[in-house]
C-alpha positions in Angstrom: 7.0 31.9 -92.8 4.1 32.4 -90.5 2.7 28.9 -90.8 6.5 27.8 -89.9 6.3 29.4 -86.6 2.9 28.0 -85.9 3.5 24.7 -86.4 1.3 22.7 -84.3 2.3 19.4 -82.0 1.9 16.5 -83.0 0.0 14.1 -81.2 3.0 11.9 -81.4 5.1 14.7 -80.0 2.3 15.4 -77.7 2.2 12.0 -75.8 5.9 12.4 -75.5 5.6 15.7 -73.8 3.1 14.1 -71.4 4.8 10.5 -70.6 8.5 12.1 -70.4 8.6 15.9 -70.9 12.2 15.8 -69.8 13.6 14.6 -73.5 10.4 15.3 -75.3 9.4 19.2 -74.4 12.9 20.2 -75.7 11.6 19.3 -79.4 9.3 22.6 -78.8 12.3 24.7 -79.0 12.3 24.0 -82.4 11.5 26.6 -85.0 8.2 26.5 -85.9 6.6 25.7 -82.6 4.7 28.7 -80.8 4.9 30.2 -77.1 2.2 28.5 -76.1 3.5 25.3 -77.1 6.6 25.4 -75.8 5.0 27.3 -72.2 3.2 24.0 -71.8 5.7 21.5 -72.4 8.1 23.1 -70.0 5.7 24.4 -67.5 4.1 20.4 -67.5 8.4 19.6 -67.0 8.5 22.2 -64.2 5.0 20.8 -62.6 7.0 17.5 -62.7 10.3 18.3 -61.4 8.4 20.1 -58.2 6.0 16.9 -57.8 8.8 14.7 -58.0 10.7 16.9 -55.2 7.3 16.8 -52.5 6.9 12.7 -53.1 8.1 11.4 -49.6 11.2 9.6 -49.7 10.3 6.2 -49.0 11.6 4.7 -45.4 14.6 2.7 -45.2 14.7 -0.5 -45.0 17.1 -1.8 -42.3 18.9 -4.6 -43.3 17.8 -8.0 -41.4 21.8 -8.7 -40.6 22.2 -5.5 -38.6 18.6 -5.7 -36.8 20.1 -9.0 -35.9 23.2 -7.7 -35.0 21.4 -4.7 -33.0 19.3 -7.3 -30.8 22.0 -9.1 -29.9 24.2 -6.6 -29.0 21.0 -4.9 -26.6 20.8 -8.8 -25.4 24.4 -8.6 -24.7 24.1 -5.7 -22.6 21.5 -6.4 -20.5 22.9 -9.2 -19.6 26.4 -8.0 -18.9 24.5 -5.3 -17.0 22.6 -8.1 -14.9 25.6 -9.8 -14.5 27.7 -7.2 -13.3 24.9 -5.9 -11.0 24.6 -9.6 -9.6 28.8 -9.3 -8.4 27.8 -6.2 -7.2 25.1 -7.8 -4.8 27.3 -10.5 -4.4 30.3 -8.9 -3.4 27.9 -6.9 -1.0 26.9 -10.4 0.5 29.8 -11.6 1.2 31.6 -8.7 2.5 28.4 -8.5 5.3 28.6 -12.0 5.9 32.4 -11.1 6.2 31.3 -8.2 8.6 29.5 -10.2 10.9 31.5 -13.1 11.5 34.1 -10.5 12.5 31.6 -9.9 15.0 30.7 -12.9 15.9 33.5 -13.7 18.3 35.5 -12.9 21.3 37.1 -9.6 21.0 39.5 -9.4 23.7 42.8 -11.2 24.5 41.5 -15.1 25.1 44.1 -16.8 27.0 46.1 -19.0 24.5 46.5 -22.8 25.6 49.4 -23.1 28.0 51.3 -26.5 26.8 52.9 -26.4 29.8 50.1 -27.6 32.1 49.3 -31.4 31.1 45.6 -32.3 31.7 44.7 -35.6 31.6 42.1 -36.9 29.3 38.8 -38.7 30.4 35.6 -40.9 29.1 33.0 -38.5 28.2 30.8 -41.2 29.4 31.6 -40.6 32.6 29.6 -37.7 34.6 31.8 -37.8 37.5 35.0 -37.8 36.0 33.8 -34.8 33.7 32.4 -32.9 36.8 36.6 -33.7 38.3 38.0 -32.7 35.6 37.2 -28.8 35.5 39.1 -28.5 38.9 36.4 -26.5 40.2 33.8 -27.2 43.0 30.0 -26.9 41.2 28.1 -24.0 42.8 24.7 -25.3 41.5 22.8 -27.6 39.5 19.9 -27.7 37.7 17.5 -30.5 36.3 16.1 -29.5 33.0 14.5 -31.8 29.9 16.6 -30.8 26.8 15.5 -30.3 23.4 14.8 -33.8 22.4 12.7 -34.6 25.8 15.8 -36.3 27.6 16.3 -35.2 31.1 19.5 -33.6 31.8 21.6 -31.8 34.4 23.1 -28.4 34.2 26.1 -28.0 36.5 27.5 -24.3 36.9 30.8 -23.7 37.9 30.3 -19.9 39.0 28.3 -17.8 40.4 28.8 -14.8 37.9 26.2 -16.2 35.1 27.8 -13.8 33.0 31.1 -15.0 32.9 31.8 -19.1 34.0 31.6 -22.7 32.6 28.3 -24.4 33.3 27.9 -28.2 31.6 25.2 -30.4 30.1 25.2 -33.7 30.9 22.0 -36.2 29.6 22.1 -39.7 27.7 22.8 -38.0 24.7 25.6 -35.3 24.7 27.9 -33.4 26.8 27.3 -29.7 26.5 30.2 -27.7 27.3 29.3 -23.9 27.5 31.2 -20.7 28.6 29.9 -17.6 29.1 32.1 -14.3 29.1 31.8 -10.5 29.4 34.8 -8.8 27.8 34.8 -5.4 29.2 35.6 -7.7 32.3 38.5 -9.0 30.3 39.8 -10.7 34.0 36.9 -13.0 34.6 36.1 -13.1 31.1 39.8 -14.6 31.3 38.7 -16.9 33.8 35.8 -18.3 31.9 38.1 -19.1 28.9 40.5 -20.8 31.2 38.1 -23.2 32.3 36.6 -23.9 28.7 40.5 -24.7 27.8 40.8 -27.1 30.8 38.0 -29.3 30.1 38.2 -29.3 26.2 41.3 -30.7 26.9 40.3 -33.3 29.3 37.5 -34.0 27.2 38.6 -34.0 23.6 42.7 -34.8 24.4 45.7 -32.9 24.8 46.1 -31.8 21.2 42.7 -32.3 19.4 41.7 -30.3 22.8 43.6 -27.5 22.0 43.4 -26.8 18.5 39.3 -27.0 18.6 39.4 -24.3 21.9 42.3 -21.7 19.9 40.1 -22.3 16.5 36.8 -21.6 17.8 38.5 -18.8 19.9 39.5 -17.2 16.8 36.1 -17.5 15.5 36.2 -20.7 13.4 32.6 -22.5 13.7 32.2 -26.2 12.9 28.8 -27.6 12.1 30.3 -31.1 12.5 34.2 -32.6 13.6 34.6 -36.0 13.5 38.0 -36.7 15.6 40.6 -39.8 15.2 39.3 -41.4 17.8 35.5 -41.1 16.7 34.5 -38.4 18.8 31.6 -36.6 17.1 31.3 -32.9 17.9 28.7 -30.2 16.9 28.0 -26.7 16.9 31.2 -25.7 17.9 31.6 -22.2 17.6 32.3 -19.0 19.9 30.3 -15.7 19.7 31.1 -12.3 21.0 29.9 -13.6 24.6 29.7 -17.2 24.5 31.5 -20.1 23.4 29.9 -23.9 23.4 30.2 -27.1 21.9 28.7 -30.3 22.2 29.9 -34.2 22.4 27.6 -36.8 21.1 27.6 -39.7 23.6 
C-alpha cells in the first residue's frame, strides 16, 4: 500500500508534464502518485497559465484594404476642405470686385438721354466740326504730347475743372472726357449733359445713346467695335469721371 502511494513519475509522464502540463499533470491525481508530485505538475500548470496571461498581445495588424480605404478618405477630405475653402475665397473675390464696381460709378441722378432733342452726327475726323458740335464756346486750350509722343490739343469747355467736358484731339484719337462732382448734383448735371450731346454727335443718334446711358450705369468696355467701324476704347465712367476714346 505504501509503495502504491509513492509511485514515482515516469519520465514519460514527466516530459508530458513539462511540454503540456494542461492534459498531462492531471495523470498525478492518480492514486499512487505523492504530494510532491502532483504540487509540481500543477504548480509548473499554474506557472504557465500566469506566463501565458503577462505575454503581450501581439499588435494588430490592419488590414491593407482599410489603410487604403483610410488614406483615401483623409485624401478626400483635404481636398474637399481645400476646395470648399477655395469658394470661400472665391466667393469673397467676387463679392469685392462686386463691391467696388458699385463704387466705381456715378452715384447721383445722371440725366437720362432726352430723344426728343435730335443732334446731328459728325466725322470724327473733323476738329472743327467736333469743337461745333458741343454747343459750347471753349474757355481754354492746351497743347500737350500724349502718351504715345503725338502732339495733341486739349479743349475745355468750363471753367469749373471739377465739373465740364474738356476734349482730346491728336492724329490718333478723339478723347472725350467729363468730369463731375455729385454733391453738386446741378453742375454735375451739366457736365453729363454735355458728355450726352457730343456722344451723340460723335458716335450717332442711337449707338450715341446707348454707350453714354451704359457707361452711366457703370458698364465699362475695354473695346466696341460699332456698325459703322467706329473703334472705341476705355469706355467707362467712375464715381467722378466719365471718358472714352475714338480711334481715328
Amino acid at each position: 500500500m505504501n509503495n502504491l502511494e509513492n509511485k514515482k513519475v515516469s519520465i514519460p509522464l514527466a516530459i508530458g508534464i513539462f511540454l503540456i502540463p494542461l492534459i498531462f499533470a492531471w495523470f498525478t491525481l492518480k492514486k499512487g502518485y505523492s504530494t510532491q508530485a502532483r504540487v509540481l505538475s500543477f504548480g509548473w500548470l499554474a506557472l504557465g497559465f500566469i506566463a501565458f496571461a503577462l505575454v503581450p498581445a501581439p499588435p494588430e495588424q490592419t488590414n491593407s484594404t482599410q489603410q487604403a480605404e483610410v488614406v483615401e478618405k483623409t485624401e478626400a477630405e483635404k481636398t474637399a476642405l481645400a476646395d470648399a475653402e477655395a469658394a470661400i475665397i472665391r466667393q469673397q473675390f467676387e463679392d469685392r470686385k462686386a463691391e467696388l464696381a458699385e463704387e466705381d460709378k456715378p452715384h447721383f441722378e445722371w440725366p437720362k438721354v432726352d430723344y426728343t432733342k435730335a443732334v446731328a452726327k459728325v466725322t470724327s475726323t473733323d476738329d472743327q466740326s467736333i469743337l461745333k458740335a458741343v454747343a459750347k464756346p471753349i474757355i481754354e486750350k492746351e497743347d500737350i504730347t500724349n502718351e504715345n509722343g503725338e502732339p495733341a490739343t486739349i479743349y475745355y469747355f468750363s471753367k469749373n475743372l471739377v465739373n465740364g467736358l474738356d476734349i482730346t484731339l491728336s492724329r490718333e484719337f478723339v478723347d472725350v472726357t467729363w468730369r463731375f462732382d455729385e454733391k453738386d448734383p446741378v453742375k454735375a448735371t451739366d457736365a453729363f449733359n454735355d458728355g450726352q450731346q457730343i456722344t451723340r454727335a460723335l458716335l450717332g443718334g442711337k449707338e450715341g445713346s446707348n454707350i453714354y446711358e451704359a457707361i452711366a450705369k457703370g458698364q465699362k468696355f475695354d473695346t466696341l467695335h460699332l456698325e459703322d467701324g467706329t473703334e472705341i476704347k476705355n469706355a467707362r465712367c467712375g464715381s467722378n469721371v466719365c471718358r472714352y476714346q475714338i480711334v481715328r
